[in-house]
C-alpha positions in Angstrom: -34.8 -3.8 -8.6 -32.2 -1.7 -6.5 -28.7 -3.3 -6.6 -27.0 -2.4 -2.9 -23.9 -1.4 -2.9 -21.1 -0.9 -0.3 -17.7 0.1 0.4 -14.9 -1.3 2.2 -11.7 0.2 3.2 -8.3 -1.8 2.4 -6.0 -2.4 4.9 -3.2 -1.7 2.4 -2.3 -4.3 -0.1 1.5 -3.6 0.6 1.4 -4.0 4.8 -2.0 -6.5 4.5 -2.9 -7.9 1.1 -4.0 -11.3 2.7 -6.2 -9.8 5.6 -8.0 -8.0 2.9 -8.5 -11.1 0.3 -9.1 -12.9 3.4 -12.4 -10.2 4.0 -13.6 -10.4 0.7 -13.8 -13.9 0.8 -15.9 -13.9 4.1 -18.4 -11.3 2.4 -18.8 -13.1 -0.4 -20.3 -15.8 1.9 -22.6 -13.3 2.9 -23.5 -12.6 -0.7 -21.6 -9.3 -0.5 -19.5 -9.4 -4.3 -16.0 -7.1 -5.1 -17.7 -5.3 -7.9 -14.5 -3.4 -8.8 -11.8 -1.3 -6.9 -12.5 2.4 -5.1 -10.4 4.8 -3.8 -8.2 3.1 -0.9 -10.8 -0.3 -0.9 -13.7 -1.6 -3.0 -17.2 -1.2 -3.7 -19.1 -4.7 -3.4 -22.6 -5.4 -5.0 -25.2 -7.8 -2.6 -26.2 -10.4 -4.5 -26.7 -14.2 -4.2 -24.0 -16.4 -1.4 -21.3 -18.1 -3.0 -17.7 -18.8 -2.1 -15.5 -16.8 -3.9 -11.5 -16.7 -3.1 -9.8 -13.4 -4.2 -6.1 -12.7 -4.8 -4.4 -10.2 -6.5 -1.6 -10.1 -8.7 0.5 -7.0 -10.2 1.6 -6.4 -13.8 1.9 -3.3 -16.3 -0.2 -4.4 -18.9 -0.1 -2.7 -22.5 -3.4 -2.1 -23.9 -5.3 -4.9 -25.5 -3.2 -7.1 -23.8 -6.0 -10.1 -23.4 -3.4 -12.7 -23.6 -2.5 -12.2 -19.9 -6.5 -12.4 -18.5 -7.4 -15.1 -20.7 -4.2 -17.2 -19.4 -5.9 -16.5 -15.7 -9.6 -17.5 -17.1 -8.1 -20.6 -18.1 -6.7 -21.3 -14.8 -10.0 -21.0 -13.6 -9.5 -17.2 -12.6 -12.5 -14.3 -13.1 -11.1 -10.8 -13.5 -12.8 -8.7 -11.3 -11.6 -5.4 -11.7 -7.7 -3.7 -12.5 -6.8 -0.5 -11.2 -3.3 0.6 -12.5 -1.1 -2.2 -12.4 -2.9 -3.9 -9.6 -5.4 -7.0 -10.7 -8.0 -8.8 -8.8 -9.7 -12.2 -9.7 -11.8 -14.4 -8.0 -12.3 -18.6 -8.3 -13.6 -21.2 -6.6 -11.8 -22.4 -3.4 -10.8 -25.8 -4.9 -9.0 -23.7 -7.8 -4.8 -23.8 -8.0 -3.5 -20.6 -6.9 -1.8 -18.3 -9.0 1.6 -18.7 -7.2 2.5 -22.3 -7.1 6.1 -21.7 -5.6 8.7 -19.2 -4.0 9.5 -18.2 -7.7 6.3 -17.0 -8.8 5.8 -15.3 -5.5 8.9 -13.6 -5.8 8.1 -12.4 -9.2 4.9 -11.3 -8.2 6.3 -8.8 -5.8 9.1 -7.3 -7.7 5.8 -6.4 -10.6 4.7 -4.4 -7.5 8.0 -2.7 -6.5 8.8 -1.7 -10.1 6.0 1.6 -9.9 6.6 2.0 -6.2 10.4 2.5 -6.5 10.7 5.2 -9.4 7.7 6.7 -7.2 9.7 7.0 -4.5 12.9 7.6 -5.6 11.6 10.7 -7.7 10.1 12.0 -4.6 13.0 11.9 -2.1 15.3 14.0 -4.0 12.2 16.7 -4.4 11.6 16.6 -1.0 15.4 16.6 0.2 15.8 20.0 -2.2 12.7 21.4 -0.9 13.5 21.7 2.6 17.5 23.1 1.0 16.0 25.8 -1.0 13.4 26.5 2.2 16.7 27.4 4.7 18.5 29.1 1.9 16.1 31.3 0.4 15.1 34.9 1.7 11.6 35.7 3.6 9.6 36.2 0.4 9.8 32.7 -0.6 10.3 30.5 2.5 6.6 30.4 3.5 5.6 28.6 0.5 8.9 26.6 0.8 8.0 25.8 4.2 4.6 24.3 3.2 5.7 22.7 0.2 8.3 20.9 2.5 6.1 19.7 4.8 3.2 18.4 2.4 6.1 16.7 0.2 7.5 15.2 3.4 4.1 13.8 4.9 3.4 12.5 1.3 6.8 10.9 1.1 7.3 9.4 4.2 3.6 7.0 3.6 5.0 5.9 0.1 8.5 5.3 1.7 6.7 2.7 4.0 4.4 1.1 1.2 7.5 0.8 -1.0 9.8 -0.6 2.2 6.7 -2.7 3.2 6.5 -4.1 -0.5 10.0 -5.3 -0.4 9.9 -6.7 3.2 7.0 -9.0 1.2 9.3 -9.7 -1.2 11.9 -10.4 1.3 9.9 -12.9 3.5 9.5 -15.4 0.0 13.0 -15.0 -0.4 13.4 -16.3 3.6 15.7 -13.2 4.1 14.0 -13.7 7.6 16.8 -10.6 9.0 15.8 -7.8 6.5 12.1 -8.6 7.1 13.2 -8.2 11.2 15.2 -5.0 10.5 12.9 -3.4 7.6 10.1 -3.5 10.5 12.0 -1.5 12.6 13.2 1.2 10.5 10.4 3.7 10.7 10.6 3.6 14.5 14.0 4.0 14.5 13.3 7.7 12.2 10.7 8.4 15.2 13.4 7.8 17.1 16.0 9.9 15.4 13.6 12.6 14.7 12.9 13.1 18.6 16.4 13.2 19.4 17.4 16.0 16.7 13.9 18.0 17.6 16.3 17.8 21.1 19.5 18.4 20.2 19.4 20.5 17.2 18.6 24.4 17.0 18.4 24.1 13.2 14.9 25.3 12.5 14.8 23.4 8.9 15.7 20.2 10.7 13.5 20.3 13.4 10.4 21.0 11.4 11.6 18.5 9.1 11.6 16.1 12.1 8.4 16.8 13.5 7.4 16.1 9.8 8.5 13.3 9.6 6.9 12.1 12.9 3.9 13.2 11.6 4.0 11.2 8.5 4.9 8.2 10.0 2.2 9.0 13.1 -0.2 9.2 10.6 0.2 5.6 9.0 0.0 3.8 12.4 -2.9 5.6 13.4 -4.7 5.0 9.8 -3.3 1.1 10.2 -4.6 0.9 13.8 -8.1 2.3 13.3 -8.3 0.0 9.8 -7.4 -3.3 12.1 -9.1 -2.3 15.0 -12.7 -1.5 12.7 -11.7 -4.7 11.0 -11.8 -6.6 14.2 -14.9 -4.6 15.6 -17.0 -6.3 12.0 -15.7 -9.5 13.0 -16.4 -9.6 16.3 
């Protein structure tokens, strides 16, 4: 018998982590089964149509630790697959969630920040000296400066948004309702800044690093667009 497989694209679990449980538990209706997690989505197995819910929850787990998966299988939680710190389960849509109140929520987000912030923070400084050593050093070494910059800087700015978009989740349990508003806005406002030094500025460091940075941030939206617009295109 030939098992068929396929693979779905996530939306991102920081920006859309309900979307995608949300999908998975529509395929699994049409027999289509998370079978464990692939690069940037999940590879499902067709099989029999049952009603599975999904969610995820985040925790560094030491290994061995079957304390924490047997508490979920209790609960009436299947683990599906883990990747990293990231763990999927399905149940049965009768079954309690895993986050009963604002608390657990809250907690639940900060286990996702912790790997997404020393992440970040070790990138921005690496970045930031990049792009000094590229306008300080002679001919010889700026090219490779120059592209080490640029690649840093596209990498960065994507984990800068997963890691701002994390805490904005973390923010709306916490009803800080004015940070989520203003954390929304803050890649715009880079675009934003970035276009007016690419004007006003004849520093060539800063203006590459601007149209970098547009870039970077271009690239997200576009990747977010297509994902929702595909995701509406299957539904429709």
């Amino acid at each position: 018998m030939i098992v068929k497989k396929k693979y779905i694209m996530s939306n991102g679990l920081a920006f859309s982590e309900q979307k995608d449980m949300t999908r998975l538990h529509e395929l699994s209706k049409q027999g289509w089964h998370v079978k464990k997690f692939s690069f940037l989505g999940y590879t499902l197995e067709k099989g029999t149509e049952k009603d599975w819910i999904y969610e995820i929850d985040y925790r560094i787990l030491e290994d061995g630790d079957d304390e924490y998966l047997e508490l979920f299988n209790q609960a009436g939680w299947s683990h599906v697959d883990s990747q990293a710190n990231i763990h999927l389960f399905k149940a049965a849509p009768e079954t309690k969630s895993l986050y009963t109140d604002d608390a657990t929520h809250v907690e639940k987000y900060k286990s996702s920040l912790k790997p997404l912030q020393i992440t970040t923070i070790s990138f921005i400084p690496i970045t930031l000296l990049s792009w000094y050593l590229y306008d300080q050093t002679t001919q010889i070494l700026q090219l490779f400066l120059l592209i080490l910059s640029i690649l840093l800087t596209v990498l960065t700015i994507p984990l800068a948004w997963t890691t701002l978009a994390a805490t904005s989740n973390k923010w709306k349990v916490e009803q800080k309702n004015s940070l989520v508003t203003f954390s929304k806005w803050i890649p715009y406002l880079i675009v934003l800044l970035a276009v007016i030094t690419l004007f006003l500025f004849e520093s060539q460091p800063l203006r590459i690093l601007s149209a970098a940075c547009i870039g970077g941030i271009g690239c997200v939206l576009l990747i977010y667009a297509t994902m929702s617009l595909l995701h509406k295109i299957r539904k429709a």
